[in-house]
C-alpha positions as a printed Julia matrix, in Angstrom:
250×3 Matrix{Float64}:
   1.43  -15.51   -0.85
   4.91  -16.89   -0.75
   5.94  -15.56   -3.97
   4.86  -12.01   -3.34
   6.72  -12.13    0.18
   9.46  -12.51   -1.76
   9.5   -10.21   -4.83
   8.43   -7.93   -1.43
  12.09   -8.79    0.18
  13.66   -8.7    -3.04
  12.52   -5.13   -4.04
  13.25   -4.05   -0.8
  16.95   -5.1    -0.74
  17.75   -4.03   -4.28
  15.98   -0.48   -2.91
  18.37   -1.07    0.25
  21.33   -1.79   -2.15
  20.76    1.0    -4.28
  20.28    4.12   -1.5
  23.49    2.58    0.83
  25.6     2.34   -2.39
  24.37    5.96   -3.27
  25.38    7.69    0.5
  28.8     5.57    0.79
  29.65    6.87   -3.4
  28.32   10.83   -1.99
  30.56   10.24    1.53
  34.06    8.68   -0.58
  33.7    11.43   -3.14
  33.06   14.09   -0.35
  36.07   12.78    1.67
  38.26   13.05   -1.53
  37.16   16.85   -2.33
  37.99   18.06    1.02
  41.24   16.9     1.25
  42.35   16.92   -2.45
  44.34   19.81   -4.01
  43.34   21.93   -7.02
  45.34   21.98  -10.59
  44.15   23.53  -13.72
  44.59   21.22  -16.79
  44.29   20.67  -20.49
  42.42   18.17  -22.67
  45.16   16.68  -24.85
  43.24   14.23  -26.55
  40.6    11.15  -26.32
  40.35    7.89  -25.74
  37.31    6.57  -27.39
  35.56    2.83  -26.14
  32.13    3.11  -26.39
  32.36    6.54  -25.13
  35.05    9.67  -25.68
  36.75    9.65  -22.47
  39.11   12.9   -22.22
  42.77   12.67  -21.77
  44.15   15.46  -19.08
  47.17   16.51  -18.83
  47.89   18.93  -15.54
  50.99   19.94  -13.39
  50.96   19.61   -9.42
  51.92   21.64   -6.35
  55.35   19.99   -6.5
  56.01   20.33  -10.4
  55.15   16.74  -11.26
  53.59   16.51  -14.93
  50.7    14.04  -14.77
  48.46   12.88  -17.59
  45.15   10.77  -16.59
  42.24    9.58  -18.61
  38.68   10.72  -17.09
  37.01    7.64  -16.08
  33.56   10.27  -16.81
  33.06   10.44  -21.18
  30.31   11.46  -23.42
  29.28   10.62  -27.07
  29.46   12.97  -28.08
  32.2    14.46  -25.96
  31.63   16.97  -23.23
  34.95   18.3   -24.03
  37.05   19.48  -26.93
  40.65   19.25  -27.61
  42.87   22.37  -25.67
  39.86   22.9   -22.92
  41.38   24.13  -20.07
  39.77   22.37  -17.06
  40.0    22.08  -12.89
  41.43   19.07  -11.64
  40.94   17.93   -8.36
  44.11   15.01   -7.03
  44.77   13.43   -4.21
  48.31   14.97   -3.27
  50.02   11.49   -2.14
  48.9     9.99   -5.3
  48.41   12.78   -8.12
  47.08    9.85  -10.7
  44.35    9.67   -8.82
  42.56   13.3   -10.12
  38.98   13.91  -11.32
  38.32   16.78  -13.14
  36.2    19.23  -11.01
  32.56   19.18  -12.11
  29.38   18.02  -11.37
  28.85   15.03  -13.28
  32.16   13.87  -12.74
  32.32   13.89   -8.57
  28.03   13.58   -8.16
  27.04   11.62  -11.58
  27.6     8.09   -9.94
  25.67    9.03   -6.43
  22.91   11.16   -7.96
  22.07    8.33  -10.58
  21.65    5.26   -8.12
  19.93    7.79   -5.3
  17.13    8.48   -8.4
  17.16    4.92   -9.21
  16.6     4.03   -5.34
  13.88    7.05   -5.15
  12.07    5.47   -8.3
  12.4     1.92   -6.57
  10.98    3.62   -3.62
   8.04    5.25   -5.19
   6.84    1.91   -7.06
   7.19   -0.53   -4.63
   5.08    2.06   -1.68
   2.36    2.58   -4.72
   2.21   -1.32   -5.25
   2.41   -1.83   -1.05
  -0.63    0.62   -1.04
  -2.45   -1.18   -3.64
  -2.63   -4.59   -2.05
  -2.27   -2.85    1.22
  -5.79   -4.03    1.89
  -5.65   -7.34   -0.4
  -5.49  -10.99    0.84
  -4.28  -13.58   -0.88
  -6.07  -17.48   -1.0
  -6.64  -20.54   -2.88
  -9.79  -21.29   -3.52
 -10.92  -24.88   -4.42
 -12.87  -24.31   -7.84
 -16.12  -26.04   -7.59
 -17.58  -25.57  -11.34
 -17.49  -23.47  -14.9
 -20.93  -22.11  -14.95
 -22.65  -20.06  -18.05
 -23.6   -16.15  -16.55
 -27.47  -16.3   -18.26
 -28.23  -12.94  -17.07
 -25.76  -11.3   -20.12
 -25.63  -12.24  -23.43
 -24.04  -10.56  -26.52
 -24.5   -11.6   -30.21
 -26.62  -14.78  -28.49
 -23.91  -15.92  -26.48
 -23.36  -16.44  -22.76
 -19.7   -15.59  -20.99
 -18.8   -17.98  -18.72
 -17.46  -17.87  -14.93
 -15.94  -19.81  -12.57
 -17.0   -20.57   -9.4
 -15.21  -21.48   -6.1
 -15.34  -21.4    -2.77
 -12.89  -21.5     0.52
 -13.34  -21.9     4.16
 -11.73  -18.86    6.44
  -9.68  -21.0     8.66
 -10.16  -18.76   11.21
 -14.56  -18.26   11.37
 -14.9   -21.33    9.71
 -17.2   -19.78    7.49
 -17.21  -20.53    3.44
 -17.17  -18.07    0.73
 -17.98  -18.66   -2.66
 -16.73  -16.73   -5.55
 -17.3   -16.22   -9.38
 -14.48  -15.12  -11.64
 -15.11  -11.96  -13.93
 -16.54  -12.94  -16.98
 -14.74  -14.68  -19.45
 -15.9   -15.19  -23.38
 -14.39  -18.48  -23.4
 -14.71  -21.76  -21.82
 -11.85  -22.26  -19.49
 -12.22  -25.33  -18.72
  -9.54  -26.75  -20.36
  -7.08  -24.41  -18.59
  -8.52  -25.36  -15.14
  -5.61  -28.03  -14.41
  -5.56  -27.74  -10.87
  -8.32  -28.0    -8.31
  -7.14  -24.81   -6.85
  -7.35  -21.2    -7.94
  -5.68  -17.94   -7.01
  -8.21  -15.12   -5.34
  -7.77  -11.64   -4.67
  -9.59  -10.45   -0.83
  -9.98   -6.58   -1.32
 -11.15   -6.11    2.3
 -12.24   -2.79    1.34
 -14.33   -1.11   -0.91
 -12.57    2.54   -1.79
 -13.1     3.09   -5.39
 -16.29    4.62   -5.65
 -15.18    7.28   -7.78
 -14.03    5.16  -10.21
 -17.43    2.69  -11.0
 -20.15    5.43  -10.32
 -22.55    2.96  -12.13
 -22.13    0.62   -9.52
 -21.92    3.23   -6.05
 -25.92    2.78   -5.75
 -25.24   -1.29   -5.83
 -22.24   -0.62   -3.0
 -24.57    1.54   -0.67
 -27.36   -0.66   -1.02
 -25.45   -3.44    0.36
 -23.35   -1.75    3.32
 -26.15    0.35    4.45
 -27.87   -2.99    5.47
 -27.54   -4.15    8.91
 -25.05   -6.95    8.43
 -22.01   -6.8     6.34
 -21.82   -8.04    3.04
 -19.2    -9.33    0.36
 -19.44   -7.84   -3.02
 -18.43   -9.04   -5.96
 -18.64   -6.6    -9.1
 -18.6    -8.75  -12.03
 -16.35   -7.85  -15.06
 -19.31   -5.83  -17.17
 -20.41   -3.91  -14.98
 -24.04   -4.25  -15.17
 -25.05   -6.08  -11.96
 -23.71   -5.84   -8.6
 -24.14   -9.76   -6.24
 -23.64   -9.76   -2.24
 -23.84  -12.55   -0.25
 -23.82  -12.62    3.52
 -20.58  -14.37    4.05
 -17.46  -13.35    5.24
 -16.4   -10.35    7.45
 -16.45   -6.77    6.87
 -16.71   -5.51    3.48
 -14.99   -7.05    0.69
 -14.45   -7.29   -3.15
 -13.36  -10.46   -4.34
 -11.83  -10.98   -7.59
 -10.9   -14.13   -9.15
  -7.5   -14.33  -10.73
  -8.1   -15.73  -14.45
């Protein structure tokens, strides 16, 4: 539970980060548009890194002749040689120009806004997934073989555990999906990782097992199901509160 509180407060600071960074970029780069004055200029040449920034060379209100290198560059280049482009400078300090189009003034705040938006979008779906999802430890009691399925003469195995709501005092036991090997030998703790869904809203998705799910909430007191990995039988137990689907973590 600890460690998904904080991937939680993780992802939400780098989604923080990432939309604050994006306004202050839009608000600077506003700021400097509305107060900067307008040259046309020339591509005179590249300077190639990784990338082929251009080289433009344009002449301001006052008659000064100033050459800058785009810090914005393509591969290949957006630009070729004697392109005649708008330059927007800051008039008390000319060397500081950007040439007047989109990618160059709105590239930097448009990419981390998407970035933040697709931060945004994951981390809601995953909040709705487990929206409804506790997390415990569960002290594992045995390995047991499931008799009831077989394939190719064999039996999967499950484990079983159980843990005490500290809250009704009551005990749950649960069984693990089933597994087609013994997993014994990876049992090195006593405890075990279970997943609580407290609710039951994918009908849709196992209509083989909706007639199991009625069955059991359309009796008088609530049950925990547990849907076990195949998907042939359907187990409640009256224990626990509300409906629930437990799952074992493997």
């Amino acid at each position: 539970m600890r460690t998904f509180a904080i991937v939680k407060y993780t992802f939400a600071t780098i989604v923080v980060a990432l939309l604050l960074g994006a306004a202050f970029w839009y608000q600077s780069v506003r700021s400097f548009a509305a107060s900067a004055s307008v040259a046309e200029g020339t591509v005179v040449r590249f300077r190639r890194s990784d990338v082929y920034n251009p080289v433009v060379n344009f002449t301001t209100a006052d008659g000064q002749q100033i050459e800058y290198t785009s810090s914005g560059g393509g591969n290949p280049p957006s630009y070729s040689r004697g392109d005649r482009v708008l330059v927007l400078y800051a008039p008390s300090e000319p060397r500081h120009a950007i040439i007047k189009d989109f990618f160059s003034l709105w590239g930097g705040p448009t990419i981390l806004a998407v970035l933040g938006g697709v931060f945004v979008l994951f981390g809601g779906g995953v909040l709705v997934a487990t929206r409804h999802t506790t997390v415990v430890k569960a002290k594992v009691q045995r390995v047991e073989l499931n008799t009831r399925l077989s394939k190719n003469g064999r039996h999967p195995f499950r484990i079983v555990s159980h843990w005490r709501n500290p809250t009704t005092s009551e005990l749950h036991v649960f069984r693990s999906p089933n597994l087609w090997f013994d997993p014994s030998d990876y049992l090195t703790d006593d405890e075990i990782t279970v997943f609580i869904h407290t609710r039951i809203h994918r009908w849709r998705r196992w209509p083989r097992r909706l007639s199991c799910v009625r069955r059991h909430l359309g009796r008088r007191r609530p049950r925990r199901l547990h849907v076990g990995q195949s998907g042939q039988r359907c187990e409640g137990r009256a224990e626990g509160q509300g409906e629930s689907e437990a799952v074992v973590a493997p």
